[in-house]
Every structure is written in structure tokens, then in C-alpha cells.
Backbone bond lengths (Angstrom), bond angles and torsions (degrees), N, CA, C in turn:
res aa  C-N    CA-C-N  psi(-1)  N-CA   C-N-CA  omega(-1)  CA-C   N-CA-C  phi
1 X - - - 1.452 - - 1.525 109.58 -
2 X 1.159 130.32 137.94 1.480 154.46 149.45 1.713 101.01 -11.09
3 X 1.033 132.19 -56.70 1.491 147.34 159.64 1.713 114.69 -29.68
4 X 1.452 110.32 -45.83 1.252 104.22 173.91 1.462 117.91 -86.97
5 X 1.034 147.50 -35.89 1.324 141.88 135.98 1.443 155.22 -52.03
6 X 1.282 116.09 8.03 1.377 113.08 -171.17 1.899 83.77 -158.62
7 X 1.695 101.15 126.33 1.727 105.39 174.08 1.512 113.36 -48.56
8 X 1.333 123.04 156.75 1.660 126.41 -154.95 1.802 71.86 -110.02
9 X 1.503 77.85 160.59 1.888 101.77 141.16 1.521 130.77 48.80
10 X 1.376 126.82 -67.33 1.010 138.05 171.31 1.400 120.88 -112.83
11 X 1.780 104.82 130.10 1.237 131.88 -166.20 1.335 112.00 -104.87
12 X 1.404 151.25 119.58 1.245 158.42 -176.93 1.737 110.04 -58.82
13 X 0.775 106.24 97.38 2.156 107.38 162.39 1.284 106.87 -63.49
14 X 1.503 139.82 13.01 0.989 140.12 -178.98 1.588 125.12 -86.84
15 X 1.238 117.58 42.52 1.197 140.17 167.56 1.135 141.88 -72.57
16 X 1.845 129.85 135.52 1.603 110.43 173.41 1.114 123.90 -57.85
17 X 1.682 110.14 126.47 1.593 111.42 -160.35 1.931 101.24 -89.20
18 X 1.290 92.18 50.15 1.924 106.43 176.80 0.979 112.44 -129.65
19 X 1.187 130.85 -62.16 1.554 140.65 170.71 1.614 114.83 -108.82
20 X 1.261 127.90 12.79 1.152 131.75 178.23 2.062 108.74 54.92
21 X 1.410 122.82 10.13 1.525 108.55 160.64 1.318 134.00 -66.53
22 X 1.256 118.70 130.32 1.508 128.35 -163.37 1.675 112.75 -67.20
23 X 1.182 102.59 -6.92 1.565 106.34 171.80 1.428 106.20 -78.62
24 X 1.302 142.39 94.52 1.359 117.06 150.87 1.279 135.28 -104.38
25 X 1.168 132.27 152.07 1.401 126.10 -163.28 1.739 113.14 -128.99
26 X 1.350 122.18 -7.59 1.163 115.08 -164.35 1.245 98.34 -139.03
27 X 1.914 121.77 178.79 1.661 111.08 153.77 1.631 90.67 -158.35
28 X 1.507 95.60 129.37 2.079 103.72 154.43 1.159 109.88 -43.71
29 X 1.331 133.81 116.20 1.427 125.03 173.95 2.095 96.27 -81.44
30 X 1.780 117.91 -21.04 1.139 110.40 174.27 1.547 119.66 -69.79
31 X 1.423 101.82 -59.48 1.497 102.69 171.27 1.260 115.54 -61.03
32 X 1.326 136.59 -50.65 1.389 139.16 167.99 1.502 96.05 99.89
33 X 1.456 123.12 38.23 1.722 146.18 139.79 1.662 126.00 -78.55
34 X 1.483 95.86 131.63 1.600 99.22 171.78 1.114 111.99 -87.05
35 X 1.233 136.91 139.70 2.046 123.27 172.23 1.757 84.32 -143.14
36 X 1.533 87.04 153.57 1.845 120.85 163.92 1.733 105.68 -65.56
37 X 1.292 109.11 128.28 1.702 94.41 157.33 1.360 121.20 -6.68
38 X 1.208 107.34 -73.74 1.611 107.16 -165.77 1.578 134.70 -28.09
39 X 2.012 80.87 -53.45 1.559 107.27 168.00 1.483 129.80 -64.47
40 X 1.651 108.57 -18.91 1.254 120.32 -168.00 1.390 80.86 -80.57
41 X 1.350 127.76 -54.97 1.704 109.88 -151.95 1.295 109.31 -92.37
42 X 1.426 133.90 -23.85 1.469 128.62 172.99 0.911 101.42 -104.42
43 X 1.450 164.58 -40.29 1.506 143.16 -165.12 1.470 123.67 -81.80
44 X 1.830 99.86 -62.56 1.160 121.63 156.91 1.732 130.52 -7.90
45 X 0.702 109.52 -54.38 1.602 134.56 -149.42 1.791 100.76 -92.78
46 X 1.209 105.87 -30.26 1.994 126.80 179.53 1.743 93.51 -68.49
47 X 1.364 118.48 -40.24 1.280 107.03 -176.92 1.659 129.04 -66.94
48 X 1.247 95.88 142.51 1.883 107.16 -175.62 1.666 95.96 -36.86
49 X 1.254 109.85 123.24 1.354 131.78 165.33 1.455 119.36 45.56
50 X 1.386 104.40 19.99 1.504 107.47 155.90 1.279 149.57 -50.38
51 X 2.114 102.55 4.84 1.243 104.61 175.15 1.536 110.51 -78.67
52 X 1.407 116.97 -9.31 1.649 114.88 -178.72 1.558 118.79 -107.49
53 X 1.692 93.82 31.50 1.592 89.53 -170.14 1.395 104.87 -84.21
54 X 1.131 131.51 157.22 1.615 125.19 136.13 1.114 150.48 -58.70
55 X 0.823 127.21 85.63 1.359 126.30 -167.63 1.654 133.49 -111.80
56 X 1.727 123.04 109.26 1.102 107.19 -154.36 1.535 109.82 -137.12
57 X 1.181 114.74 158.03 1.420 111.79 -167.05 1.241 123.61 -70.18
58 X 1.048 130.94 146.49 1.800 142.93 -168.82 1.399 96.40 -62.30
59 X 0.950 128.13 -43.38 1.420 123.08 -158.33 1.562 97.76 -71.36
60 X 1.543 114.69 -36.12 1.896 120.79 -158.86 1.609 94.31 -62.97
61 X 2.067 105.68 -42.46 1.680 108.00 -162.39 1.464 104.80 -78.57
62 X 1.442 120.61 -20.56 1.671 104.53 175.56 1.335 99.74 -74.75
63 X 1.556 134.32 -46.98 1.586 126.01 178.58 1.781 108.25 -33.09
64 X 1.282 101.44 -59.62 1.511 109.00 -157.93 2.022 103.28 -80.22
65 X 1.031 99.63 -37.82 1.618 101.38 167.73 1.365 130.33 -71.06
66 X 1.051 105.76 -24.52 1.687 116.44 -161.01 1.658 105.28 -126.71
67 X 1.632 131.11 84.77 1.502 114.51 -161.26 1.857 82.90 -95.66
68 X 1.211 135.39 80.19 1.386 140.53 -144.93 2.103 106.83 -86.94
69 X 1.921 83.52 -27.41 1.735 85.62 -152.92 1.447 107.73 -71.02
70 X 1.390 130.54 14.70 1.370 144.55 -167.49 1.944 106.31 -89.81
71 X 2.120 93.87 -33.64 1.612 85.37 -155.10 1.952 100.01 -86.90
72 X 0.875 123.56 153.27 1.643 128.55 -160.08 1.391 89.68 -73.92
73 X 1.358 129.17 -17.59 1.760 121.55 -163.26 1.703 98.86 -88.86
74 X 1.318 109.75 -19.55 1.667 125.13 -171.87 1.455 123.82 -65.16
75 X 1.609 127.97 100.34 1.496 103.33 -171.26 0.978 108.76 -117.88
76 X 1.793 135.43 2.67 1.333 131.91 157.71 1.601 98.76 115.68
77 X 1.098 104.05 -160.65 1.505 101.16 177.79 1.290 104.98 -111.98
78 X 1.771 105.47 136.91 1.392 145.07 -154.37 1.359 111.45 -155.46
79 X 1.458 114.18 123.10 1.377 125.68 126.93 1.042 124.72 19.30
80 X 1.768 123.22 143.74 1.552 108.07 158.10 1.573 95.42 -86.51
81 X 1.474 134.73 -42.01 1.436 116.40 176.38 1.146 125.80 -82.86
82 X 1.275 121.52 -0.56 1.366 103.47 140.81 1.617 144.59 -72.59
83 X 1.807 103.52 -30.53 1.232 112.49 159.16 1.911 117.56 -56.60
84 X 1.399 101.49 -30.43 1.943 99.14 179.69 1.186 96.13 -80.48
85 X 1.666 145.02 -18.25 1.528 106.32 -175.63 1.286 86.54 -99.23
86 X 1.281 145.54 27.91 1.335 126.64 179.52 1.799 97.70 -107.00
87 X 1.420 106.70 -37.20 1.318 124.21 -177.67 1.854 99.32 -59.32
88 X 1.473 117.24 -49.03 1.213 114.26 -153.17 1.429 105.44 -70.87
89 X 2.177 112.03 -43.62 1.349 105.33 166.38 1.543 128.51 -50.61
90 X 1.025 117.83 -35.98 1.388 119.20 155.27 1.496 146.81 -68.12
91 X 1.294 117.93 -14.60 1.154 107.96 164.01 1.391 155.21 -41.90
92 X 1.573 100.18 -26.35 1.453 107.97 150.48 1.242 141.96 -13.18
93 X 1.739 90.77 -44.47 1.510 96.53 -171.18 1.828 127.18 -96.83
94 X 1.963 87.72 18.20 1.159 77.86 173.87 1.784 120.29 100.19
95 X 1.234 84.13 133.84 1.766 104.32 168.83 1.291 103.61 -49.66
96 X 1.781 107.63 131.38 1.249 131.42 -168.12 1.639 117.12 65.37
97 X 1.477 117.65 18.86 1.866 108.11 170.95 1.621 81.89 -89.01
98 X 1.355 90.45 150.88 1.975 117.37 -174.20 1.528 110.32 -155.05
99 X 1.674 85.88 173.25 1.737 85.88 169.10 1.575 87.55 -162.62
100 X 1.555 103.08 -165.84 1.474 99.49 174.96 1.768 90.94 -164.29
101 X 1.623 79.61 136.77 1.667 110.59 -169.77 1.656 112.14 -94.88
102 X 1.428 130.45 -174.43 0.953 124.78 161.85 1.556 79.87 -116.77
103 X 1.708 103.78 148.84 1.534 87.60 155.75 1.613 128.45 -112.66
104 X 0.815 105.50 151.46 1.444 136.91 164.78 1.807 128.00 0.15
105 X 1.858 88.20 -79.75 1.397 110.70 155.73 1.200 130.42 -70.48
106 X 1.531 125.59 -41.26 1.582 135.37 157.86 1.297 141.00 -36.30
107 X 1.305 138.89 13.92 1.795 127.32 -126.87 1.689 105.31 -46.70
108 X 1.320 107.81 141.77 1.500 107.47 -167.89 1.621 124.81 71.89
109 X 1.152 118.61 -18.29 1.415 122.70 176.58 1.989 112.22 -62.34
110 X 1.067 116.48 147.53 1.194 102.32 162.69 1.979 112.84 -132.75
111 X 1.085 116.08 176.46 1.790 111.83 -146.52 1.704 82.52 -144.25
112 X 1.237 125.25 109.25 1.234 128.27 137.18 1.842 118.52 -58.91
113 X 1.678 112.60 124.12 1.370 108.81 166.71 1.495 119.80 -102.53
114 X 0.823 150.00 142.64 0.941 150.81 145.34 1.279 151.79 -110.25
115 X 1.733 150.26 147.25 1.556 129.15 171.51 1.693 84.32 -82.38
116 X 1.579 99.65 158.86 1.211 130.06 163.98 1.349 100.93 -152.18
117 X 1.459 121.08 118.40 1.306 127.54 154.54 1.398 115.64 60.64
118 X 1.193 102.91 13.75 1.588 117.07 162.01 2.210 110.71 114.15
119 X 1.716 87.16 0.61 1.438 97.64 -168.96 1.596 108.21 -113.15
120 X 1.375 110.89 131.34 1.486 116.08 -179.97 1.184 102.11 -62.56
121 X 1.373 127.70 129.52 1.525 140.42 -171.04 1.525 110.18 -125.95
122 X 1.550 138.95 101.30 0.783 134.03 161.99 1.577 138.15 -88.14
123 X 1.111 131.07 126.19 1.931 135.49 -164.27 1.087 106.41 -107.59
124 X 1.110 110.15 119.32 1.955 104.03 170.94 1.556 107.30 -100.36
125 X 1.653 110.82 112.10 1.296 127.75 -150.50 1.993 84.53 -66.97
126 X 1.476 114.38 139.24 0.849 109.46 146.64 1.730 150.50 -104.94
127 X 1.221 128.76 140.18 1.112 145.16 166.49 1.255 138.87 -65.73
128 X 1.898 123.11 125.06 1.039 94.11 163.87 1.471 96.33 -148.71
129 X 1.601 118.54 173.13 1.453 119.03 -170.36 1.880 109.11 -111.78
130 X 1.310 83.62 120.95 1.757 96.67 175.90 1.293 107.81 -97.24
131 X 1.221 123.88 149.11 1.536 120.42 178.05 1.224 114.60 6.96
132 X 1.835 111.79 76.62 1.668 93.34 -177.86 1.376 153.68 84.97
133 X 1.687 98.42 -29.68 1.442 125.82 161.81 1.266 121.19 -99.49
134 X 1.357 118.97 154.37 1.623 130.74 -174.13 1.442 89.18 -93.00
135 X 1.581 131.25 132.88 1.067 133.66 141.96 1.493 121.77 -95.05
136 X 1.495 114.80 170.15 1.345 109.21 167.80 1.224 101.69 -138.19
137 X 1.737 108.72 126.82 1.390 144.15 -148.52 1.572 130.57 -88.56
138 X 0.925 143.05 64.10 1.711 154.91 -150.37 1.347 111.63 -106.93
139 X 1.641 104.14 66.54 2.106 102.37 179.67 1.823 99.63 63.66
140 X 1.529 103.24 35.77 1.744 77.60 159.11 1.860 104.69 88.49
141 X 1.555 113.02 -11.08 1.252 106.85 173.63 1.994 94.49 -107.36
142 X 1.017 108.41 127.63 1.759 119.85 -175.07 2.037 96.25 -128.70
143 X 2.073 77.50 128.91 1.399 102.88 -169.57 1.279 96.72 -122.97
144 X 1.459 122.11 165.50 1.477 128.53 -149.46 1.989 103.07 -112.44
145 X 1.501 82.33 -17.15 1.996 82.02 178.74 2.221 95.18 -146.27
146 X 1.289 83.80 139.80 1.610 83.38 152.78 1.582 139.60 -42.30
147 X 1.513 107.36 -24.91 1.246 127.67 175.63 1.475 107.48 -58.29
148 X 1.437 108.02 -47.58 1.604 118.60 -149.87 1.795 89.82 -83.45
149 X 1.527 101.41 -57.31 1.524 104.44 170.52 1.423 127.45 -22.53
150 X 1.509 127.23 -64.52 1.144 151.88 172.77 1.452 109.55 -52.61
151 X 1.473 115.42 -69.57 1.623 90.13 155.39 1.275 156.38 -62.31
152 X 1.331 89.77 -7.52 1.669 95.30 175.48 1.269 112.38 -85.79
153 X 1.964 119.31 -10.43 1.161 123.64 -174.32 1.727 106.25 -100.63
154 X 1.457 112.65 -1.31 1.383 121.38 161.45 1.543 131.47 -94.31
155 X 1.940 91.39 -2.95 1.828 72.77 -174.69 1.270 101.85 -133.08
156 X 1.468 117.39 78.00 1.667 106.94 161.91 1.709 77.58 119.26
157 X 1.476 138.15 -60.47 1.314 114.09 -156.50 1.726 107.64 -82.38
158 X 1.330 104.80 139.40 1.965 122.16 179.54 1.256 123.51 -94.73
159 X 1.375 130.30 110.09 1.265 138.03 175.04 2.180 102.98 -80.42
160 X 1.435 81.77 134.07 1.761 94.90 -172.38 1.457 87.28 -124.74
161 X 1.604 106.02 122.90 1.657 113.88 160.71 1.072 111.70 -115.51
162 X 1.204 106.54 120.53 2.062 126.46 -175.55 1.676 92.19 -66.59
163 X 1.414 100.67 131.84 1.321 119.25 -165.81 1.193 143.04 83.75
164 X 1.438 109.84 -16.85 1.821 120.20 -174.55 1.195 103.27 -133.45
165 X 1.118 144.10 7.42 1.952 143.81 162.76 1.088 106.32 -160.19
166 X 1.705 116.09 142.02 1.315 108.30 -179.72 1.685 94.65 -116.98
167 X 1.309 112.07 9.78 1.709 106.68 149.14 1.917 110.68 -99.39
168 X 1.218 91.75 174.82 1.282 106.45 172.89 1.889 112.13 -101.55
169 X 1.371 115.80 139.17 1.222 112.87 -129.07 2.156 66.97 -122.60
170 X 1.567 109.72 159.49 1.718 116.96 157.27 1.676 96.19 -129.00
171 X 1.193 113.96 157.83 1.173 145.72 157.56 1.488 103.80 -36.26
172 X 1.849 126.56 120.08 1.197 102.91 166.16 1.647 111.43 -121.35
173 X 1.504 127.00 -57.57 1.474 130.84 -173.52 0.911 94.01 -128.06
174 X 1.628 130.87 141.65 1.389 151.19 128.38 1.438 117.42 -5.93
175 X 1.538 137.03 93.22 1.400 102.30 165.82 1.557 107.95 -70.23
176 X 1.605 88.59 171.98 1.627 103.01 -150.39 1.977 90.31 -84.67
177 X 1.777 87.93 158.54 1.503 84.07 159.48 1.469 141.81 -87.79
């Protein structure tokens, strides 16, 4: 099915806020803008007194923002086939066992996996920035850490994927690492 190959549902706003490319790699901590390479070195730099900006790589602020490798649902950055044979040994356990990846192709993106109905289901958690801050995005409800996200997606709230369940599915156990 279409479901196992191609991310469901949610689309990342996590874009260079210059040219809108989905690659981003950097952020003004002055302006409080994400930009692609590109933008960092030719656009960037045109702005009023941007020689004293800060500017630092996505990868440094998820290190320093996100101390992630502690929570049991956390498996680092992965693959989509590696996340399906990890998903498939696990399925056992059932509608709603998950984890959450960084992905791969994304820098900074992160990918909820999940079984649904017997099908590896992958979510690309979305993001968005409020004054400056990274939120993480659930229908319009925005949480300040993945932590908070994840529980809110374990207790009482239901993720529905058009095409692969025709119930609405909650978050249940961590597969293991």
C-alpha cells in the first residue's frame, strides 16, 4: 500500500524563511530566520548589519535543545528502512507501538513511526516557529519539546491516517531500542 512508502499526513513548515527550500541548515539567532546554505551565504549577508549576526547550525540547536537520547521512544536518526524493519520486528505489539526518529533526508526534521493496522506508518512531526521558538505542531495544538508532544499524543488524543485505519489509533508503548 501507498502508506508504506511515501510520509502520511503531515508536512513540515520548517522551511528557509528566504526562498521557502525545504533544506534548511542554519538559523539567525538575531533575526530569528531559518535559511538553506545558499541563503546563508548570498542573501543573508545584504541584510542591515548582518555582519554581527549569529548564526548557527540546526543540527548544534537540536543538540543543545533537544537532550532526546534519554526518552525510551527516542531512536536517533534512522532510515525509513531501517525504521520498517524495526517497525516490522515489532509489530506484535500492536496498534499504536512507535518511536520517533530524526530523519535522515530532513536536517532537524523529526518522523514519528508507527504500526497502524499492521502497516509501518511514518509522520513527519510538524514544526513551526513562534516568536523565535520551534514549536511542535498537532492540528493547531503547538508544544514546546517533543516530550510534551508525545504525551499529548498518548493520552486521550487520536491520530487518523486517511487510507490505513478507519479507526482512530493513540499512542501506546515505546518500541524498545
Amino acid at each position: 500500500m501507498a502508506a508504506q512508502s511515501s510520509e502520511n499526513v503531515a508536512q513540515s513548515a520548517f522551511v528557509c524563511q528566504l526562498c521557502d527550500q525545504k533544506k534548511i541548515e542554519w538559523k539567525c539567532e538575531d533575526c530569528g530566520i531559518f535559511l538553506c546554505s545558499t541563503c546563508k551565504e548570498k542573501i543573508h549577508p545584504r541584510l542591515k548589519s548582518s555582519d554581527t549576526h549569529r548564526i548557527v547550525s540546526i543540527e548544534d540547536i537540536w543538540k543543545v535543545n533537544e537532550p532526546l537520547n534519554n526518552e525510551p521512544w527516542y531512536h536517533g536518526k534512522m532510515t525509513r528502512v531501517e525504521a520498517d524493519t524495526l517497525l516490522q520486528k515489532y509489530r506484535y505489539m500492536g496498534d499504536g507501538a512507535f518511536f520517533v526518529r530524526e530523519s535522515r533526508t530532513l536536517t532537524g526534521n523529526y518522523v514519528l513511526s508507527i504500526v497502524i493496522k499492521d502497516e509501518m506508518v511514518h509522520l513527519r512531526i510538524p514544526t513551526k516557529e513562534v516568536s523565535g521558538q520551534l514549536k511542535y505542531d498537532f492540528n493547531g495544538n503547538l508544544f514546546d519539546s517533543l516530550d510534551y508532544y508525545i504525551e499529548f499524543l498518548k493520552h486521550g488524543t487520536h491520530i487518523f491516517v486517511s487510507g490505513v485505519s478507519d479507526k482512530a489509533i493513540s499512542l501506546t508503548e515505546p518500541i524498545p531500542k
